[in-house]
Z-matrix of the N, CA and C atoms (Angstrom, degrees):
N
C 1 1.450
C 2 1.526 1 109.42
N 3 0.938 2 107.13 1 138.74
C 4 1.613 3 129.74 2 172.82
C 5 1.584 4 129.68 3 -79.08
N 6 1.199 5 142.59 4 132.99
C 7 1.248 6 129.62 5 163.60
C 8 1.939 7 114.05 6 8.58
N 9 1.305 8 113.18 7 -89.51
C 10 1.541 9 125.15 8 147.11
C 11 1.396 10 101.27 9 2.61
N 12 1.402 11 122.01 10 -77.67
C 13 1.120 12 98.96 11 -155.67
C 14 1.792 13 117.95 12 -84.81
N 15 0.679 14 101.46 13 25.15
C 16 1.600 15 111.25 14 167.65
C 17 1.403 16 131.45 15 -64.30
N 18 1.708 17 91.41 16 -49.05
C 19 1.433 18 125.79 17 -178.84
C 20 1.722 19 90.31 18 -77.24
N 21 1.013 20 130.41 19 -47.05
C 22 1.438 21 132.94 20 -163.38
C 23 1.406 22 104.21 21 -72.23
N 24 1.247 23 115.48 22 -39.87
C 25 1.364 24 131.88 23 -174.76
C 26 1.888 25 112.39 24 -54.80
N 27 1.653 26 96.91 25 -56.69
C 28 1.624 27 112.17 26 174.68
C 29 1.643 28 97.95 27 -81.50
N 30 1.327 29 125.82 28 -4.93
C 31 1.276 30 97.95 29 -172.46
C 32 1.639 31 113.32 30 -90.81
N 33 1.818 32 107.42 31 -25.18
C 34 1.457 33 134.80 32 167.42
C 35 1.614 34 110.89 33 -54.39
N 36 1.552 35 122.34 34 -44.15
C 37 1.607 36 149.18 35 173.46
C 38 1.615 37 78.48 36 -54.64
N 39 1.360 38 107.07 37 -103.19
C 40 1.805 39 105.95 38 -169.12
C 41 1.297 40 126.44 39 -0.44
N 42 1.767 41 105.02 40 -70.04
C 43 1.445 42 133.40 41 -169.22
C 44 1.837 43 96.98 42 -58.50
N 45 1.075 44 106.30 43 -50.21
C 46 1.583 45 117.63 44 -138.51
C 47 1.652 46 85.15 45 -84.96
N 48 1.559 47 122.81 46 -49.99
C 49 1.810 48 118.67 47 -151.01
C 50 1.572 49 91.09 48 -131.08
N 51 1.207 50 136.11 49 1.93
C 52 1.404 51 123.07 50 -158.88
C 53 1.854 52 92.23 51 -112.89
N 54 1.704 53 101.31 52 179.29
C 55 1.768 54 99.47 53 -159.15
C 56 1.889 55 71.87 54 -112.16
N 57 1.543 56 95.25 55 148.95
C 58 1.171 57 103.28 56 174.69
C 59 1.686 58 128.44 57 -112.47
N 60 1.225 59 103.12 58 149.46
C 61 1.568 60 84.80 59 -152.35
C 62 2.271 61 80.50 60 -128.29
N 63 1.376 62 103.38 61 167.46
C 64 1.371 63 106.38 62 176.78
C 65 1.455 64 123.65 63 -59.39
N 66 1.266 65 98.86 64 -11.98
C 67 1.863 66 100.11 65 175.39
C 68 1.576 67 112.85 66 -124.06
N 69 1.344 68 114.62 67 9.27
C 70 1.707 69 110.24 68 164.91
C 71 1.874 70 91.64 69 173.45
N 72 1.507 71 78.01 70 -146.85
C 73 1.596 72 99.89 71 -166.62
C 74 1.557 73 96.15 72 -128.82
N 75 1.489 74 101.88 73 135.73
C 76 1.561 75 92.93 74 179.29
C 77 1.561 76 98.01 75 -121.43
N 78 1.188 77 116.81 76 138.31
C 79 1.523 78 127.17 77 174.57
C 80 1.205 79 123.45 78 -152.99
N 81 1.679 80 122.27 79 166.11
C 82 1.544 81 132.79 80 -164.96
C 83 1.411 82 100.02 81 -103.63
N 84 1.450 83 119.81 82 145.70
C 85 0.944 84 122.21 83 162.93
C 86 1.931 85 98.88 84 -96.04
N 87 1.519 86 122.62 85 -41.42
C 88 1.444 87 107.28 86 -163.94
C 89 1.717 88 98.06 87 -78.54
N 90 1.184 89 128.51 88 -22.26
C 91 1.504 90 113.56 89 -175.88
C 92 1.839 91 96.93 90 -63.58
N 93 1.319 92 150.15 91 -49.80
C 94 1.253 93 110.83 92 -161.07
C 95 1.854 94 100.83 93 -101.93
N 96 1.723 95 102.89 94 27.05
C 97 1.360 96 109.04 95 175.26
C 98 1.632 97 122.62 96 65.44
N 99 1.529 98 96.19 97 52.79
C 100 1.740 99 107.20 98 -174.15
C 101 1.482 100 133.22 99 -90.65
N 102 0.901 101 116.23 100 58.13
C 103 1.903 102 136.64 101 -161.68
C 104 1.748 103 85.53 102 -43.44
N 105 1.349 104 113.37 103 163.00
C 106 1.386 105 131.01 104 176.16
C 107 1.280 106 86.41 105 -90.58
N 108 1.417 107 147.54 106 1.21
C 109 1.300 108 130.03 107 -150.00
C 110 1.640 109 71.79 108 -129.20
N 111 1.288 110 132.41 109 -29.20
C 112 1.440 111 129.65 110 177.82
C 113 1.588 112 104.27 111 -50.83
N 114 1.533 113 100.06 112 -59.80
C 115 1.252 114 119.96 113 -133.28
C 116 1.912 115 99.03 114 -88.83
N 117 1.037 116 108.42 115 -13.46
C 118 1.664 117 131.47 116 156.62
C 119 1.393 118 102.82 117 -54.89
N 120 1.460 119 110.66 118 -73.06
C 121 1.535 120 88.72 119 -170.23
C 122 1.150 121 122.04 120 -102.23
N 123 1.149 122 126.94 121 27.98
C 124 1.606 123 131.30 122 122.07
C 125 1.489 124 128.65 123 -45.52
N 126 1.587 125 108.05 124 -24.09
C 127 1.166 126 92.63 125 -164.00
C 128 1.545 127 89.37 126 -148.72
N 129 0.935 128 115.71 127 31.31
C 130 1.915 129 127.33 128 159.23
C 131 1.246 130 99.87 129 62.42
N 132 0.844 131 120.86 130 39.21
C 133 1.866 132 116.60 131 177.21
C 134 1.902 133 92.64 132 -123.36
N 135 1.410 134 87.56 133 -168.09
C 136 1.940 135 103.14 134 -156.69
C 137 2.328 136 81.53 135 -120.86
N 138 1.746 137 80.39 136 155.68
C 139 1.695 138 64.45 137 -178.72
C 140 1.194 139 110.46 138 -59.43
N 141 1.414 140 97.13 139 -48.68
C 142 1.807 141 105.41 140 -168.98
C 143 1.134 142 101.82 141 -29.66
N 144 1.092 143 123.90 142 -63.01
C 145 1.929 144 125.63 143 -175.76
C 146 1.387 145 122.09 144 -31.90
N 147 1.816 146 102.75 145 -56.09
C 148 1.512 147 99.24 146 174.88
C 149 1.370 148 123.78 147 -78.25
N 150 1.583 149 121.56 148 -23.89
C 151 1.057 150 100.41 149 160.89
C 152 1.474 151 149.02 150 -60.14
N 153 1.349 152 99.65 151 -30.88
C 154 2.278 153 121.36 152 160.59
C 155 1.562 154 87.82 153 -49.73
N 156 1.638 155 131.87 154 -72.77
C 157 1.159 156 123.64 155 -163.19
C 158 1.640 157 124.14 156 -52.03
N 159 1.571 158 117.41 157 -41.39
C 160 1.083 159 115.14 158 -167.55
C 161 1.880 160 103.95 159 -77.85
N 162 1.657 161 116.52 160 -19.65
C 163 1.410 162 115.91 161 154.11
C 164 0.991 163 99.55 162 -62.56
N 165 1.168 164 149.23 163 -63.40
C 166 1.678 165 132.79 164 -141.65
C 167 1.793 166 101.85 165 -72.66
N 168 0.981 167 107.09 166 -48.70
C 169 1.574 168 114.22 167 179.50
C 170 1.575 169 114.32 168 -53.50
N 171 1.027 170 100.14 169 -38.95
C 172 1.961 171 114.74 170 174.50
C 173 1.573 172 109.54 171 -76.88
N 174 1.447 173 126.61 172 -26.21
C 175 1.309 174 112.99 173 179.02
C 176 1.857 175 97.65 174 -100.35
N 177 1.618 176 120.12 175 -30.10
C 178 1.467 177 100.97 176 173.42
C 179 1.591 178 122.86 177 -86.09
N 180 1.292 179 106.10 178 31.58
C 181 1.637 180 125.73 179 177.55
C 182 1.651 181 122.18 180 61.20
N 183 1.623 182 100.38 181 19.96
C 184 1.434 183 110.37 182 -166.66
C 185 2.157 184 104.53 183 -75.83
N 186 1.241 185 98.54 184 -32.93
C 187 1.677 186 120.74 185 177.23
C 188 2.004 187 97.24 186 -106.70
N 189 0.934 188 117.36 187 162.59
C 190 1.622 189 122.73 188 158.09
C 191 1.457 190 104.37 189 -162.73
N 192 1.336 191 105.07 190 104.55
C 193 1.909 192 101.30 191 176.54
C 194 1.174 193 112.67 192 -58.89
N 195 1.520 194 91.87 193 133.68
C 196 1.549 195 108.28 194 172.34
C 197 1.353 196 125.46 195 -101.74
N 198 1.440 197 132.65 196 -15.99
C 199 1.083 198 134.20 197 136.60
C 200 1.689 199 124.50 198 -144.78
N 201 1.025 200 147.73 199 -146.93
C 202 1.221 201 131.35 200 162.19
C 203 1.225 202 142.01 201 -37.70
N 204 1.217 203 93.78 202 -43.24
C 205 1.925 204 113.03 203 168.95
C 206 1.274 205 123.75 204 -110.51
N 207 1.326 206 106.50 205 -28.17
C 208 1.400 207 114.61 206 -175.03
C 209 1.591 208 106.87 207 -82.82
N 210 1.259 209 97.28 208 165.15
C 211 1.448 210 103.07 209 -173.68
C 212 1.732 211 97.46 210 -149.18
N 213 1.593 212 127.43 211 169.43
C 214 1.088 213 136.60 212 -149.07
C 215 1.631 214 126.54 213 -138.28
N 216 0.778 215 121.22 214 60.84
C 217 1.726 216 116.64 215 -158.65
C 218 1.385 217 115.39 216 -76.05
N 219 1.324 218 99.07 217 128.86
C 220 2.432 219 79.95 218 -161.53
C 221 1.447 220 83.13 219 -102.49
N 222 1.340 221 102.38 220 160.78
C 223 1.433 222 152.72 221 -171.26
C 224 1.867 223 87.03 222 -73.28
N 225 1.592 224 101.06 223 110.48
C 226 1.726 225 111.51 224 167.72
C 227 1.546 226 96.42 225 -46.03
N 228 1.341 227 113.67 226 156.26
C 229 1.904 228 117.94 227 151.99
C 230 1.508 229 126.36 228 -69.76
């Protein structure tokens, strides 16, 4: 998996285990215990990597935390 699939990765998490709300999917990464160092090699990247990504995704509004742990993936238009 590629960069891409990172986003695909939490976006499957959302869909699949997260509560859904009319403007995305909201889900935990610490309830099923998801380290960036997890979520790396899930998806062949280095943590360092996912962590730049999961900033980049949070400042181009692709993620928006919803509370400490939770995080928010909105629903494309």
């Amino acid at each position: 998996m590629v960069s891409g699939g990172l986003l695909a990765l939490l976006t499957w998490i959302g869909e699949s285990f997260g509560q859904v709300y009319s403007h995305g999917w909201r889900f935990s990464l610490a309830e099923p215990y998801l380290t960036h160092k997890a979520l790396a090699e899930l998806c062949g990247l280095t943590r360092l990597t996912v962590t730049k990504l999961l900033s980049r995704y949070r400042l181009e509004g692709q993620l928006v935390p919803f509370s400490i742990n939770d995080l928010l993936i909105p629903r494309l238009p």
